[in-house]
C-alpha positions as CSV (number, residue, x, y, z in Angstrom):
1,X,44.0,63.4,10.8
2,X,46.1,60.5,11.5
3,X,44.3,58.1,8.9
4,X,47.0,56.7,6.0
5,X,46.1,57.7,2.8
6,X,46.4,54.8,0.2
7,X,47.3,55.8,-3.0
8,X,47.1,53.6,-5.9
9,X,50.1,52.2,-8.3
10,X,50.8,54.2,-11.2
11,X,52.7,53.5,-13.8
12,X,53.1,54.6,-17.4
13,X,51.4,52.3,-20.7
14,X,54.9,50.6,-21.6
15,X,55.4,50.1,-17.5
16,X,52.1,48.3,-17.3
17,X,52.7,46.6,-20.7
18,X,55.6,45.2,-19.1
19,X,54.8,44.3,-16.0
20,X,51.5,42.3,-16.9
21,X,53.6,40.6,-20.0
22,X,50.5,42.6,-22.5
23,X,52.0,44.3,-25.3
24,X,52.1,48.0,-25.3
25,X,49.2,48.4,-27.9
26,X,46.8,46.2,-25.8
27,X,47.3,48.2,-22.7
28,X,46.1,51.3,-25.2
29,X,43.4,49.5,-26.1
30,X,42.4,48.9,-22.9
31,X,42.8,52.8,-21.6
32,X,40.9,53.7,-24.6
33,X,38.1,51.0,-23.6
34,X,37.9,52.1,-20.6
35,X,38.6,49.0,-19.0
36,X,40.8,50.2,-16.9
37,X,41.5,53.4,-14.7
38,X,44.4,55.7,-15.8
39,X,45.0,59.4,-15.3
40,X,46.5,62.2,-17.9
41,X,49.0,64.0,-17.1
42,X,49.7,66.6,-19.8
43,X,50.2,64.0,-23.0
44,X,51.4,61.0,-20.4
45,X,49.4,58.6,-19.7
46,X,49.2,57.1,-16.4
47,X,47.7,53.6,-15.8
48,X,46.3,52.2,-12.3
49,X,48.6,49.2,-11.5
50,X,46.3,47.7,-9.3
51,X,42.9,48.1,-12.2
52,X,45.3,46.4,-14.6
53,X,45.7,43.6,-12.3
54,X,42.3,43.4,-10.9
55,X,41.4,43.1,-15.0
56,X,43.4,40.7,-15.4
57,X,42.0,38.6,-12.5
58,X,38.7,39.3,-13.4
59,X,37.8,40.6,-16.6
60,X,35.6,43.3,-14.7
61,X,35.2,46.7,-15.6
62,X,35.6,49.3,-12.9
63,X,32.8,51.4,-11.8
64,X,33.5,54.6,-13.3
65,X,31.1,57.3,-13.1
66,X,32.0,60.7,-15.3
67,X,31.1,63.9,-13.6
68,X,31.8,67.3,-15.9
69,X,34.9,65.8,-17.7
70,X,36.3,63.9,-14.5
71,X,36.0,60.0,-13.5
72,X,35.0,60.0,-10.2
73,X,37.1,56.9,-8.6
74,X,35.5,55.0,-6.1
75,X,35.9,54.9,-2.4
């Protein structure tokens, strides 16, 4: 029970846009891909700050495995 719990960066489309220097409609493009992780949250959007990055780096897709409606997110 005393384990940390890491949770990721979040950050909305025009915060990611911004901090990765990618225009606004690119980072959309990207959600909608599926290229990297994000999150709803009623009509926002939330993008993972660290799948950005890490796509960035890498040009990998995450692992994403859809289970009834939800992406299960890796451990």
């Amino acid at each position: 029970m005393g384990e940390a719990v890491l949770f990721p960066r979040m950050g909305t489309i025009k915060e990611a846009a911004d901090a990765s220097g990618l225009a606004v409609y690119r980072v959309r493009r990207l959600v909608a891909s599926g290229r990297i992780r994000y999150v709803k949250a009623g009509r926002r959007i939330l993008v993972n700050l660290d799948s950005l990055a890490r796509y960035l780096n890498t040009g990998d897709q995450p692992d994403s495995v859809t289970c009834g409606g939800m992406q299960r997110i890796p451990e």
